[in-house]
C-alpha positions as CSV (number, residue, x, y, z in Angstrom):
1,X,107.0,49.2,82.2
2,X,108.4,52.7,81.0
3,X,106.3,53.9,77.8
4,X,107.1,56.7,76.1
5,X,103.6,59.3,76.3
6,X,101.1,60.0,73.6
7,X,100.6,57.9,70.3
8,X,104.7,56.6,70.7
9,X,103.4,54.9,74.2
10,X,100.2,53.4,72.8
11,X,101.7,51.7,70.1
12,X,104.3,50.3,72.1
13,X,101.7,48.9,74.6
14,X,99.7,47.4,71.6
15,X,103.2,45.9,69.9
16,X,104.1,44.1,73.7
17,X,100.3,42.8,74.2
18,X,100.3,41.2,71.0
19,X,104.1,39.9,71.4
20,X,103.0,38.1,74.2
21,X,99.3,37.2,72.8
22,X,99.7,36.8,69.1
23,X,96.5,35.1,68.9
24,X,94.7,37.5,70.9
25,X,90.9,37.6,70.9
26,X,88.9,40.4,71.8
27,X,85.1,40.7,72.7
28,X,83.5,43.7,72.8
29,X,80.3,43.5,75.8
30,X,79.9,46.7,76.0
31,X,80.3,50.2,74.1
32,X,78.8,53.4,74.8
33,X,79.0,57.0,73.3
34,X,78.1,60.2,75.3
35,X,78.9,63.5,74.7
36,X,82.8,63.3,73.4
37,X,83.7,60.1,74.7
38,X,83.0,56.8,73.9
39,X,83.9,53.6,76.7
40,X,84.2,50.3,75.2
41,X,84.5,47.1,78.0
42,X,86.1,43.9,76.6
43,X,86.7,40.5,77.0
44,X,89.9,39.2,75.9
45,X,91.9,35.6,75.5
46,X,95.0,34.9,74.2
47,X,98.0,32.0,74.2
48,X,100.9,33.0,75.8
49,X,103.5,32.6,73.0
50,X,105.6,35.5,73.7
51,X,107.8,37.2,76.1
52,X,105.3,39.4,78.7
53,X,107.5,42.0,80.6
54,X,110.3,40.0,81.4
55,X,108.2,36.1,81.7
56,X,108.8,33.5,79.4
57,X,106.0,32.2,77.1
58,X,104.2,29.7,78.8
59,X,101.8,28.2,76.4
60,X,98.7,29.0,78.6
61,X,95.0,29.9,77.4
62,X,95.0,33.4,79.3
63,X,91.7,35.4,80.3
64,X,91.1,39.0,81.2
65,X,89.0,42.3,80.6
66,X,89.9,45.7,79.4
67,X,88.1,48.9,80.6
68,X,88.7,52.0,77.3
69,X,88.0,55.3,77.6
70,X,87.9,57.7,74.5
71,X,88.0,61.3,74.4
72,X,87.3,62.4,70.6
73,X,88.1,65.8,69.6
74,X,88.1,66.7,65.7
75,X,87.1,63.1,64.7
76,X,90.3,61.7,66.6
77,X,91.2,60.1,69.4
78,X,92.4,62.9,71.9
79,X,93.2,61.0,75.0
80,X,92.6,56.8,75.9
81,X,92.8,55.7,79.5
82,X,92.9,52.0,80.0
83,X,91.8,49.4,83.1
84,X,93.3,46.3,82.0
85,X,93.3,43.3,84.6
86,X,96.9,43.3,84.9
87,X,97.2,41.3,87.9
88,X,94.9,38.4,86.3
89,X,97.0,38.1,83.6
90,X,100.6,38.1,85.4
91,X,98.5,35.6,87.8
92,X,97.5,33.6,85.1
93,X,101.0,33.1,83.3
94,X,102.5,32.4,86.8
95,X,104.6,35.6,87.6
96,X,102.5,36.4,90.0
97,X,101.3,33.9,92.6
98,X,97.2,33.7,93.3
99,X,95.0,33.8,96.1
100,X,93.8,30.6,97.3
């Protein structure tokens, strides 16, 4: 979906994820801190209750991970870049047809 860049873009993804996932869980396996970035690997479930680019809810128990990637500068976040299983979960609410 078109996001607008910087903070304006980041919000908006968080506002759509938790839309569509409003009971959204997130488990943190892994974070680690070098140098001026810090990567944090997740594991995340959530009920699809809301719209989710364009699908209807669907009421299913949804599973998927999430790759982060911090640059800090100054104490802030200066850049995030995001692998987020986006496949799995259009898959998994049945957008998306899976393998068999």
């Amino acid at each position: 979906m078109p996001l607008p860049p910087g903070l304006d873009g980041f919000k908006a993804i968080g506002r759509a994820m938790n839309g569509a996932f409003p009971d959204v869980r997130v488990t943190e396996t892994d974070l680690i801190a070098a140098r001026d970035r810090v990567v944090e690997r997740s594991d995340v479930v959530g009920t699809h209750k809301g719209d989710m680019m364009g699908v209807p809810p669907s009421g299913k128990t949804v599973r998927w991970s999430e790759i982060h990637i911090y640059r800090l500068a100054g104490g802030k976040i200066a850049e995030h870049w995001v692998e987020l299983a986006m496949l799995e979960i259009m898959q998994q609410i049945g957008a998306v047809p899976s393998r068999s």
